[in-house]
C-alpha positions as CSV (number, residue, x, y, z in Angstrom):
1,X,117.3,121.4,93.5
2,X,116.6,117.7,92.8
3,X,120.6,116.8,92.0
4,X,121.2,119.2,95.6
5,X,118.6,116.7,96.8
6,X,119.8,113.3,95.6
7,X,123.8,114.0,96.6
8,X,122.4,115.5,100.4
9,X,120.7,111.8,100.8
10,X,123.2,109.7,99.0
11,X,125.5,110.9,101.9
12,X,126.2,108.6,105.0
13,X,124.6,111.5,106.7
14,X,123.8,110.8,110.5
15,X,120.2,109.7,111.4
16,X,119.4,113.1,112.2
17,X,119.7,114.7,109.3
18,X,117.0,112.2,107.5
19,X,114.8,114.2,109.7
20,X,112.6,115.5,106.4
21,X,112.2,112.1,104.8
22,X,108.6,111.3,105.1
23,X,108.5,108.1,107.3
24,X,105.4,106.1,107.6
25,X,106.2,103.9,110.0
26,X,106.2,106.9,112.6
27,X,103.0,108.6,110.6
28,X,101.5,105.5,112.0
29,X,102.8,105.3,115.5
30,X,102.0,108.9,115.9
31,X,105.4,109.7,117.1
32,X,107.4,112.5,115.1
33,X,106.2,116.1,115.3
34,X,108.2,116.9,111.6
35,X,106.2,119.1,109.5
36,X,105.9,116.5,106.6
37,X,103.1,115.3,108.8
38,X,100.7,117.6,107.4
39,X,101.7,116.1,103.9
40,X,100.7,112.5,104.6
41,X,97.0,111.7,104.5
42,X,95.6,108.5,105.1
43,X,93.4,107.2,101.9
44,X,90.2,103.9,103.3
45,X,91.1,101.6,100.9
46,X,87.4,100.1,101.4
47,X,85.9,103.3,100.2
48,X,87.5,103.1,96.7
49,X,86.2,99.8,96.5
50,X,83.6,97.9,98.1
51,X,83.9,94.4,96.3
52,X,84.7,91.6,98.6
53,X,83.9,89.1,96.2
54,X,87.6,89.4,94.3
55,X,89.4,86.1,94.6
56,X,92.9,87.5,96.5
57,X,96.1,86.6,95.0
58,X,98.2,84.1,96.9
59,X,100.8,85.9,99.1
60,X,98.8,88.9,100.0
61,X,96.6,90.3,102.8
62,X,92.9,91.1,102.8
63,X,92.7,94.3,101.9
64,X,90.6,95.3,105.0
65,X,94.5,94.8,106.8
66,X,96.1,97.4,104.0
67,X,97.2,100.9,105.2
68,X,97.1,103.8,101.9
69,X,98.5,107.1,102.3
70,X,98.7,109.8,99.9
71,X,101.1,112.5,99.7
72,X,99.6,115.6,99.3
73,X,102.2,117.5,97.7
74,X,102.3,115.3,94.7
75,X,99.0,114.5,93.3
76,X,98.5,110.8,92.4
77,X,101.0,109.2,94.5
78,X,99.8,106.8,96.9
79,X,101.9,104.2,99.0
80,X,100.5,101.4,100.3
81,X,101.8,99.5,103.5
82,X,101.3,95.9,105.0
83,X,99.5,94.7,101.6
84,X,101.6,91.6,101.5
85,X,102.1,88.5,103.5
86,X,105.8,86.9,104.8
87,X,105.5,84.5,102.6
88,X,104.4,86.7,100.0
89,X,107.1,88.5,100.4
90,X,109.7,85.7,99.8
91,X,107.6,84.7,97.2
92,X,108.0,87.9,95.4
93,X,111.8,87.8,96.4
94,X,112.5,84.7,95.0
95,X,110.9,85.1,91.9
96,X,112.8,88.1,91.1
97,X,116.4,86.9,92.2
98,X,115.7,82.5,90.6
99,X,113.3,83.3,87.4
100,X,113.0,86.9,86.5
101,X,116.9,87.1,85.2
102,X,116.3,84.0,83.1
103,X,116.0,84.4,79.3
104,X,113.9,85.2,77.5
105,X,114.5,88.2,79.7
106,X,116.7,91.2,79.5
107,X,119.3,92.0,81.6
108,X,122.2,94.5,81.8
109,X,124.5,91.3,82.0
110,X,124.1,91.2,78.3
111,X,125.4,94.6,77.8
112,X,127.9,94.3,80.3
113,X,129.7,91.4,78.2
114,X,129.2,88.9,81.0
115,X,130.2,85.7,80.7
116,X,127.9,83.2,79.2
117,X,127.3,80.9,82.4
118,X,126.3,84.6,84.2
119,X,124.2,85.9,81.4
120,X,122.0,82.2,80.7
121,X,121.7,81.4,85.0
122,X,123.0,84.4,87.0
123,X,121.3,83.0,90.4
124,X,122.8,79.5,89.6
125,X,126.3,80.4,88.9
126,X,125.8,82.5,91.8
127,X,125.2,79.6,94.0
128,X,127.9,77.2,92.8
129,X,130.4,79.9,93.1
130,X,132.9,79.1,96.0
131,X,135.6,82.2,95.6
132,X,134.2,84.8,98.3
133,X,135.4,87.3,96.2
134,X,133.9,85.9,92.6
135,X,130.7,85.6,94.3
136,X,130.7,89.2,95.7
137,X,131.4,90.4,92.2
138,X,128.9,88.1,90.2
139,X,126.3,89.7,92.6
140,X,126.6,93.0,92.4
141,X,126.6,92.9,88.9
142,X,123.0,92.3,88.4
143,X,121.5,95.7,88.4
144,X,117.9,95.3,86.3
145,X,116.0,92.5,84.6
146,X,113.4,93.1,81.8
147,X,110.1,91.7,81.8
148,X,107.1,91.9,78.8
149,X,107.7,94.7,76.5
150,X,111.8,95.3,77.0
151,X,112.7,98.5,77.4
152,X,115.9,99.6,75.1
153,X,118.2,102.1,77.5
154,X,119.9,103.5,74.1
155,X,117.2,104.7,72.4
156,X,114.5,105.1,75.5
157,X,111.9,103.5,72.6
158,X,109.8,100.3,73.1
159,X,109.8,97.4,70.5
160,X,107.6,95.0,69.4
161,X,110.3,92.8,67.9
162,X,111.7,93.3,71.8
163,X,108.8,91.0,73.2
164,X,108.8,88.7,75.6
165,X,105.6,87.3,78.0
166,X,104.6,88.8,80.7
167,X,105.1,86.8,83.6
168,X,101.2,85.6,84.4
169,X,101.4,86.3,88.2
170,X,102.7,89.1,88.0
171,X,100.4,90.1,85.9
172,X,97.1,89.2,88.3
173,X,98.7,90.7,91.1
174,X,99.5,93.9,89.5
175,X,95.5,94.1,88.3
176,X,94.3,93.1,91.8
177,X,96.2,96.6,93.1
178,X,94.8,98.5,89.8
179,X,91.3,96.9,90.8
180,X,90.9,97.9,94.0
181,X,92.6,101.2,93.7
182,X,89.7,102.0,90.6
183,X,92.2,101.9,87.5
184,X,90.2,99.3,85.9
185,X,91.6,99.7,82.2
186,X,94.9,98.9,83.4
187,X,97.1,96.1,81.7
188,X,100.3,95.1,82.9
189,X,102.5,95.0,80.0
190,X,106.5,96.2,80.9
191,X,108.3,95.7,84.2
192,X,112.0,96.7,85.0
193,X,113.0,94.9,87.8
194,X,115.8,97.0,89.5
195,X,118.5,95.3,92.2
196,X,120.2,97.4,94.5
197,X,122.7,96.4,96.7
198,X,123.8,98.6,99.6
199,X,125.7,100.9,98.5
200,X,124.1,101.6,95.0
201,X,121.5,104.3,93.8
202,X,119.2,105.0,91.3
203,X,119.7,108.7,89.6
204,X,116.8,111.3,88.9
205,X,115.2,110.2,85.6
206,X,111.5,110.3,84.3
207,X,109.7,107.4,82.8
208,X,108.2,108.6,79.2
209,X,109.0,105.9,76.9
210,X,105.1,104.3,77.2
211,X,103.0,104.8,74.5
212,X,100.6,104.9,77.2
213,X,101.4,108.0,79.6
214,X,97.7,108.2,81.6
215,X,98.1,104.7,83.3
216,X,99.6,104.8,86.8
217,X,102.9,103.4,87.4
218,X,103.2,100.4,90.3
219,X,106.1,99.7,92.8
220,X,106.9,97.0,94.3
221,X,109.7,97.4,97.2
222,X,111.2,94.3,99.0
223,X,114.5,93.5,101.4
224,X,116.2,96.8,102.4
225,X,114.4,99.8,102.8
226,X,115.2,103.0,100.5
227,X,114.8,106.5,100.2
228,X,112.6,107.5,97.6
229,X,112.7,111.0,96.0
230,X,110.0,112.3,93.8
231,X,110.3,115.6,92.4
232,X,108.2,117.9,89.5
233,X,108.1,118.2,85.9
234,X,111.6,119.7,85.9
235,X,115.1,119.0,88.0
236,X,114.6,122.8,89.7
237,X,111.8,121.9,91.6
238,X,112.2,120.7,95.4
239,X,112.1,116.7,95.8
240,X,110.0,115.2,98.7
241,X,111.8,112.2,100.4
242,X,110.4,109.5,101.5
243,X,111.6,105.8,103.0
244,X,110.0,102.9,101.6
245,X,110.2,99.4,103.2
246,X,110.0,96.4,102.5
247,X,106.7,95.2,101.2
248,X,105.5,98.6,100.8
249,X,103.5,99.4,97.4
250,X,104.5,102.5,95.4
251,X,101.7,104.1,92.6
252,X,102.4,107.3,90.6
253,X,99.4,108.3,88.7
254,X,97.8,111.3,87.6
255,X,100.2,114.4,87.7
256,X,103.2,112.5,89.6
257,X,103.2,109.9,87.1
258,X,105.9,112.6,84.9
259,X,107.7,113.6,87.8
260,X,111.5,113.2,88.1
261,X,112.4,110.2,90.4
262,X,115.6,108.3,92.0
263,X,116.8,106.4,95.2
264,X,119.6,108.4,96.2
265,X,120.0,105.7,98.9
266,X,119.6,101.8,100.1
267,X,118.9,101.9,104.2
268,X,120.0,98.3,106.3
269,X,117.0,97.5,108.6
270,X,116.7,96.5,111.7
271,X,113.0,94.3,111.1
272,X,112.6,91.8,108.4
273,X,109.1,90.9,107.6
274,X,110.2,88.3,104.7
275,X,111.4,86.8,108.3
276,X,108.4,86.7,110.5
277,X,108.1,83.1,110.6
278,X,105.3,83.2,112.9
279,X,103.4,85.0,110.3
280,X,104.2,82.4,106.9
281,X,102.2,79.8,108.9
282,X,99.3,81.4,109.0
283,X,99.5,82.9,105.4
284,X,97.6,79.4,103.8
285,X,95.0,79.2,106.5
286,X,92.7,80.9,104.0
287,X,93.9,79.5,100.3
288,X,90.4,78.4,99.8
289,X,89.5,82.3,99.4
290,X,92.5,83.1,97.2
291,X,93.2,83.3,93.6
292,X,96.4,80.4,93.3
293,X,96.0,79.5,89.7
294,X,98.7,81.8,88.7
295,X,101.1,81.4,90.9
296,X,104.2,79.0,91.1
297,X,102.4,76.9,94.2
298,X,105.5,74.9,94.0
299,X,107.8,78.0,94.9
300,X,105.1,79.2,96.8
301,X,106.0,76.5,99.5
302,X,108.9,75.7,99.3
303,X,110.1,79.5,100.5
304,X,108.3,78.8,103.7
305,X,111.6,76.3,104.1
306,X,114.4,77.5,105.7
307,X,117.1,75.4,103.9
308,X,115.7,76.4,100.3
309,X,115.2,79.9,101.6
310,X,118.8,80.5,103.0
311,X,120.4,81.8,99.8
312,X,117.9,84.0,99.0
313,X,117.8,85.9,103.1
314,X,121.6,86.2,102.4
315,X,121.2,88.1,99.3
316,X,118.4,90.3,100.8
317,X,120.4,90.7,104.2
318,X,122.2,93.6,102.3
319,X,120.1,94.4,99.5
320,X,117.2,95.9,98.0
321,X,114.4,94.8,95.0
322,X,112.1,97.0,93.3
323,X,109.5,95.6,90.9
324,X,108.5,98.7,88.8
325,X,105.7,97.6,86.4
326,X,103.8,99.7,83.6
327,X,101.5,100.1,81.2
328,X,103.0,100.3,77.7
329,X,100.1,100.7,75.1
330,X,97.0,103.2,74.7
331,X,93.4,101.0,75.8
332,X,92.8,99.1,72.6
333,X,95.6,98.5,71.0
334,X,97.5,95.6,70.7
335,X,100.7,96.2,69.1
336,X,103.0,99.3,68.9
337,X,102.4,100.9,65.9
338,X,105.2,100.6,62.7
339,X,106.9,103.9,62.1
């Protein structure tokens, strides 16, 4: 049922027959009568925790702004909405299209046999290239970056001798979200950072490679929207659909943490809130109350600039980021374990 699923929504089907994806934007504006309503449940992020005295990473919203839902049908998966600023946003963004591609980092460039300018600066080569037709074909060929523990595709086994640092803001951020959400124990140790242009996908897989298979699973969406199936335990069991947009938080725990997954499908939008420039200005009225001593401040600016931020809109105009972070090690231990 789940490969039925994934080729159904890979199709350029009409807008109509995405009538069954699970769309929160219209959960929240009360304005579909689909029976998928009934599996959407809205979680008070302020009830799972009371602390207001957390220092709020740069780039996001308090969390009194957030909007959680769960989805009943799959235990453990939550999404949260609206969670992150405009400028947070392109933050986040640039981050993963300038830095997160750089070495020490992993990427499928170096499988691919790219050529050495592409593999040591992809986003720079990128940049300086003038053919239409080069530059079209440098940039779809970034599909995933590595971060922290590098996860080896051939033999779906983590290795400490493949071990780079985790990027420190990533990091904070990612424990904020476990914070409030109650997974305290959580440490952000792995990320795959996945790029999708229009027109790519993301096949039904699980993620069992972690030592560490009780720690929830975050998801970081940003640029085009997407349609996310999550399935069961096996490829026979129905998918649920659902869009995710940009900005929107993704967290399997608990029984959905081992259920098959994919992105049959990257969506254009019509809104871009990476774009609300009347919202970037207002997103360092409150710095004093925020947590800034992890993030690149530098960057952090300088993507509320229209001429520095022009490469990176063009590149999201048409495509999609996911940060997918986990937790690769049991509480406690601090290497992976010689076999």
């Amino acid at each position: 049922m789940f490969k039925q699923a994934f080729k159904l929504y890979k199709k350029k089907t009409p807008a109509s027959d995405l009538q069954d994806v699970i769309d929160f934007e219209l959960f929240e504006e009360n304005n579909s009568s689909s029976s998928w309503c009934n599996l959407v449940k809205p979680v008070n992020i302020l009830e799972i925790n009371k602390n207001e005295g957390e220092l709020l990473p740069l780039g996001l919203r308090p969390k009194h702004m957030w909007r959680c839902y769960r989805v009943l049908n799959h235990p453990g998966l939550l999404v949260i909405r609206y969670s992150f600023t405009s400028q947070g946003q392109r933050y986040w963004i640039a981050r993963s299209l300038r830095d997160f591609p750089q070495t020490p980092n992993i990427t499928n460039l170096h499988a691919n046999n790219a050529s050495v300018p592409t593999i040591s600066d992809w986003w720079g080569r990128l940049q300086e290239c003038n053919d239409v037709t080069l530059a079209q074909r440098i940039k779809a060929a970034m599909r995933w970056t590595t971060l922290g523990y590098h996860h080896n595709w051939d033999t779906k086994v983590y290795n400490e001798a493949m071990h780079s640092v985790f990027p420190s803001d990533l990091s904070s951020m990612c424990q904020y979200y476990s914070t409030v959400l109650g997974f305290t124990k959580f440490t952000p140790q792995a990320a795959i950072v996945n790029y999708y242009p229009i027109g790519t996908t993301l096949s039904g897989h699980t993620d069992r490679s972690e030592l560490n298979l009780g720690a929830p699973l975050f998801s970081f969406s940003f640029g085009q929207a997407a349609i996310f199936l999550i399935g069961g335990k096996s490829l026979e069991e129905q998918p649920t659909a659902l869009y995710l947009r940009s900005g929107d938080v993704l967290i399997m725990s608990m029984e959905s943490r081992l259920c098959y997954h994919a992105v049959p499908r990257v969506i254009k939008e019509d809104k871009e809130p990476w774009n609300l420039l009347s919202n970037i200005f207002k997103d360092t009225n409150n710095e004093k109350n925020m947590d800034t001593s992890l993030m690149d401040l530098a960057l952090f600016d300088q993507v509320k600039d229209e001429v520095f931020w022009n490469p990176f809109d063009r590149y999201t105009s048409d495509s999609r980021i996911n940060i997918n972070v986990r937790q690769v090690l049991p509480a406690g231990v601090s290497k992976i374990p010689l076999h």
